[in-house]
C-alpha positions as CSV (number, residue, x, y, z in Angstrom):
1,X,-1.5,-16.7,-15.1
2,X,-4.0,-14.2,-16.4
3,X,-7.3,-13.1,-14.3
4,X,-10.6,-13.2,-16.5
5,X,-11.7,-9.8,-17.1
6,X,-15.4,-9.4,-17.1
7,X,-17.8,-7.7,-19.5
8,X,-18.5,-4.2,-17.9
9,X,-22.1,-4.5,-18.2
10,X,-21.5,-6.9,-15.6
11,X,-19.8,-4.3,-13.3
12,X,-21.1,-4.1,-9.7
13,X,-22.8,-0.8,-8.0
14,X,-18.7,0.8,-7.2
15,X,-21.0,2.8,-4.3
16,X,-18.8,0.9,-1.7
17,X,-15.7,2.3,-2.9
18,X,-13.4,4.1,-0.3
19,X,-13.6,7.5,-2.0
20,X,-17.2,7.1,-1.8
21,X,-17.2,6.8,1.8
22,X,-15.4,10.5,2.0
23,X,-12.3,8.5,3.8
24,X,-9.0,11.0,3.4
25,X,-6.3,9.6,1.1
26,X,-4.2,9.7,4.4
27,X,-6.1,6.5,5.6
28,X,-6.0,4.5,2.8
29,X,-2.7,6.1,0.9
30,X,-0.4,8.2,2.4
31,X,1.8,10.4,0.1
32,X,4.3,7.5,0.5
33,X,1.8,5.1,-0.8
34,X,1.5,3.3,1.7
35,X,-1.6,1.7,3.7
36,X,-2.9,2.1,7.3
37,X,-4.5,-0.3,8.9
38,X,-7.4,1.8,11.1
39,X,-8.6,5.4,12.6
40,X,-7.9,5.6,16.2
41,X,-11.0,7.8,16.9
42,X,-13.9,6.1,15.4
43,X,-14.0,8.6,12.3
44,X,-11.3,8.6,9.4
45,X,-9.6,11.7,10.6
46,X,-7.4,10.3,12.9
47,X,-5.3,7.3,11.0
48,X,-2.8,5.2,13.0
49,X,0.2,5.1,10.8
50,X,1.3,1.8,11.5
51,X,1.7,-0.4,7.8
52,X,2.0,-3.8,8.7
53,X,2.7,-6.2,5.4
54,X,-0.8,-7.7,5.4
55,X,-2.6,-4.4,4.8
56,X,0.2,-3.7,2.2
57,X,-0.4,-7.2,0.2
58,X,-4.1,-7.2,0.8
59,X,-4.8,-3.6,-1.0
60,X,-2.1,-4.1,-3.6
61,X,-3.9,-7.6,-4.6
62,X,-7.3,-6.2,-4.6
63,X,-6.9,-3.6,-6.5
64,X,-4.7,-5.1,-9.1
65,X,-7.8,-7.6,-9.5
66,X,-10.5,-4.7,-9.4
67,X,-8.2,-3.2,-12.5
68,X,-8.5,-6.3,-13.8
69,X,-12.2,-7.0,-14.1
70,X,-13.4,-3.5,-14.2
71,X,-10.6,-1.6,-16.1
72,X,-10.7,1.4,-14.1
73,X,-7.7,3.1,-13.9
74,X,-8.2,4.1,-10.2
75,X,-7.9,0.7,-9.2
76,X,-4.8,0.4,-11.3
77,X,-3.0,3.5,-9.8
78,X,-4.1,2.7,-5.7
79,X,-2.4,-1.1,-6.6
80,X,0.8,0.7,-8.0
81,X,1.2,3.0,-5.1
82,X,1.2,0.2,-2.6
83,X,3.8,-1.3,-4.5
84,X,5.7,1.9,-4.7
85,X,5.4,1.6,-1.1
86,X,6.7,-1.6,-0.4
87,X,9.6,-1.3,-2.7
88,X,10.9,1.9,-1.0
89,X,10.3,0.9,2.6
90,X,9.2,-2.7,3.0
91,X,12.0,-4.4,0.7
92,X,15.6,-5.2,2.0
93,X,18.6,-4.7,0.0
94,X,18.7,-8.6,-1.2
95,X,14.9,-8.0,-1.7
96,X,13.2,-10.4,1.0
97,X,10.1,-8.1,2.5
98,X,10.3,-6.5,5.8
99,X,7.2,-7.0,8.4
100,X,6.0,-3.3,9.0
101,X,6.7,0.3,9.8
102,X,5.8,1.6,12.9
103,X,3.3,4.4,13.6
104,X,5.3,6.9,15.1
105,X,8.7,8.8,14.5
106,X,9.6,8.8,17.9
107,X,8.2,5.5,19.7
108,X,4.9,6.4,21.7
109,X,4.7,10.2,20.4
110,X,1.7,10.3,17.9
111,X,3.0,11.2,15.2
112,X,-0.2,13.1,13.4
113,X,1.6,16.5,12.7
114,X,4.7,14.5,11.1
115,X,2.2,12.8,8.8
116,X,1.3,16.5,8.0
117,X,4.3,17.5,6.2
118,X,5.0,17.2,2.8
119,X,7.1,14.0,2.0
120,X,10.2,16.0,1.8
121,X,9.8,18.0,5.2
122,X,9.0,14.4,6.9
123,X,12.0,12.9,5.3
124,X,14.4,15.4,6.8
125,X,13.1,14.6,9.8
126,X,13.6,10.8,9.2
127,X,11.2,7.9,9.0
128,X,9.2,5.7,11.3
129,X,11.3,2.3,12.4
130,X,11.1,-0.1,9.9
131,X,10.4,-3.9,11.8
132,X,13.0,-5.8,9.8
133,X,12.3,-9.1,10.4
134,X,11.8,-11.1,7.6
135,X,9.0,-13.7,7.5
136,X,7.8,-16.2,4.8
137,X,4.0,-15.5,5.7
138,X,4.4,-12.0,5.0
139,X,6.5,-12.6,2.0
140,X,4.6,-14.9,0.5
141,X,1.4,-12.5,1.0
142,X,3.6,-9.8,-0.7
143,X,5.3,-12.3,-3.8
144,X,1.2,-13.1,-4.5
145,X,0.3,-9.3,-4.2
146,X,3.1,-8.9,-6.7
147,X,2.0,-11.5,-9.3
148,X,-1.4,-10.7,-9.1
149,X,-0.7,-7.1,-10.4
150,X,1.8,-8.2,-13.1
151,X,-0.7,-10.8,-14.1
152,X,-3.0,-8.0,-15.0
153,X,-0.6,-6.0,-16.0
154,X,1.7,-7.7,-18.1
155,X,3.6,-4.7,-17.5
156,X,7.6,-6.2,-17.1
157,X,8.5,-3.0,-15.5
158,X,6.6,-4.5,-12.2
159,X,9.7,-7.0,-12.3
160,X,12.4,-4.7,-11.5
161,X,13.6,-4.1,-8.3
162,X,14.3,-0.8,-7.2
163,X,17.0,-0.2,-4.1
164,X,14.8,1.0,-1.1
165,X,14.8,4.9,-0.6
166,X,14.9,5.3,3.3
């Protein structure tokens, strides 16, 4: 399966992209790569941490397919840090996907000044529960997330399956 890629002349106005709108990488990427779903406060300065799997798939297929018809790198490394995401906290060990991670360390204490810390600081302090139910929707959503990026990709290093880091 390969995704046309289109001339660049033909390349939309990219005035709608995120970084455009001044949203925080927090929102969109944490450090851990992974996607929130909203802001809790009606401005992107308070992010609820919550990743559920169909924010995960959604980003990591769109921007694989942005890379692919625009060829902007960007696009390329946002897809690839959802992915990073979902193979070090999302993937069980005989590599079905898991549903979500919740918001909070401690369930219902905002976790804000945990998201603070440097990735190393939060991880000594352990990580938000990972919901390890397994469902097909979500997996399927992922698996098509997945192909979509090694489609544009071709890159066979997307195939390998790393052993989740939590």
């Amino acid at each position: 399966m390969r995704i046309s890629h289109h001339n660049a002349d033909s390349r939309p106005d990219l005035s709608n992209r995120y970084e455009d709108y001044g949203w925080p990488a927090t929102i969109v990427f944490g450090s851990d790569g992974g996607v929130c779903q909203y802001s809790t406060d009606g401005d992107w300065d308070h992010p609820h941490f919550e990743k559920i799997m169909q924010m995960q798939a959604e980003n990591l297929r769109t921007y694989a397919a942005a890379y692919a018809l625009w060829h902007d790198l960007s696009y390329l490394h946002a897809a690839k840090k959802v992915r990073n995401y979902l193979q070090n906290f999302l993937t069980s060990s005989a590599g079905a996907f898991y549903a979500s991670q919740d918001a909070d360390l401690v369930p219902g204490k905002h976790s804000a000044e945990y998201f603070k810390l440097s990735d190393s600081n939060r991880r000594k302090r352990g990580t938000p529960r990972i919901d390890q139910h397994i469902y097909s929707r979500e997996n399927g959503w992922a698996v098509n997330a997945l192909t979509t990026l090694y489609a544009v990709t071709d890159d066979k290093a997307l195939l390998k399956r790393r052993n989740p880091g939590r």
